[in-house]
C-alpha positions in Angstrom: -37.8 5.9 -20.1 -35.3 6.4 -22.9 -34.0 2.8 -24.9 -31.4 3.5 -26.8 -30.1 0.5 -29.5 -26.2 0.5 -30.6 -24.2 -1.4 -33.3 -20.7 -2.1 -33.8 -18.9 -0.5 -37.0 -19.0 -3.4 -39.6 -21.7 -2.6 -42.3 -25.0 -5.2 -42.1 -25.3 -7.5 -44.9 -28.8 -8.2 -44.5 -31.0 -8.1 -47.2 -34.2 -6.7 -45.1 -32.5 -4.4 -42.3 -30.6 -1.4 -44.5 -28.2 -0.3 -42.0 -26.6 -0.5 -38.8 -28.8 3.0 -38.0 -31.8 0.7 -38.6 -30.6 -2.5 -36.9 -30.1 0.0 -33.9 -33.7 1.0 -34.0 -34.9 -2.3 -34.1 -33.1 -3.3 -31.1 -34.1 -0.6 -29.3 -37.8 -1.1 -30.4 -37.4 -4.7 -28.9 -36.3 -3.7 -25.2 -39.5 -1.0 -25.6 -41.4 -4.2 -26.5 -39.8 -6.2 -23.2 -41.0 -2.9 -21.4 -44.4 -2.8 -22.4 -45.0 -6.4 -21.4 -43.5 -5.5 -17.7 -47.0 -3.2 -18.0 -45.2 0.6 -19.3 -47.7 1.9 -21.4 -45.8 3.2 -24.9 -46.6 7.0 -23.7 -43.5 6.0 -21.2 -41.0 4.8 -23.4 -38.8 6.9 -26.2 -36.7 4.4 -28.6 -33.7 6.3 -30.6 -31.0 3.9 -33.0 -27.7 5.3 -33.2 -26.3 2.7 -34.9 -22.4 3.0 -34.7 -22.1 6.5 -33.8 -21.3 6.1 -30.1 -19.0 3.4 -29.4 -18.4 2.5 -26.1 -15.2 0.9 -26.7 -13.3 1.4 -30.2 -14.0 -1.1 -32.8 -10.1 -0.8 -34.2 -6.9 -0.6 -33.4 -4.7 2.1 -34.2 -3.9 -0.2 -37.4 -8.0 0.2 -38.3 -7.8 -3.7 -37.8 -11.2 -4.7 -36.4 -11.5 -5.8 -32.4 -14.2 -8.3 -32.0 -14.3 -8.4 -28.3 -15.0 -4.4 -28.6 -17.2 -4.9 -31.3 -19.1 -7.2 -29.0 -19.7 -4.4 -26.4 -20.6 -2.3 -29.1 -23.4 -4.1 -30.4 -25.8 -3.3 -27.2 -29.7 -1.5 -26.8 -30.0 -0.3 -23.0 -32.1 2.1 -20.9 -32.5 5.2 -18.6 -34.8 6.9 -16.6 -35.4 10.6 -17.8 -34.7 13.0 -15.1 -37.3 14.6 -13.9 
């Protein structure tokens, strides 16, 4: 099972978590956790953070003024079965 964690495109202001690449990771890490209570043994499960490289929605408008319900959808973690 791939997880793979997503943020939106405003910078973190977090003085423990560095970036939104490493916020991504985390929440990715935390579905694998989810997963491994649900009995998937860590062998099954690949995390990756891409932090705001792949929105699903843009963040801006064409004015580069932020959109916080896209931002919202941006800031997700989901999952998919590798093919086989």
């Amino acid at each position: 099972v791939l997880i793979e964690g997503h943020t939106d495109n405003v910078p973190i202001a977090h003085s423990i978590i560095a970036s939104n690449w490493e916020l991504s990771g985390i929440r990715a890490a935390r579905i694998a956790q989810i997963f491994e209570t649900y009995g998937f043994n860590k062998s099954q499960l690949t995390i990756i953070g891409w932090g705001e490289t792949k929105p699903e929605v843009p963040n801006t408008d064409g004015n580069g003024v932020g959109i916080p319900l896209n931002q919202a959808k941006n800031r997700r973690g989901f999952f998919k079965k590798y093919k086989d």
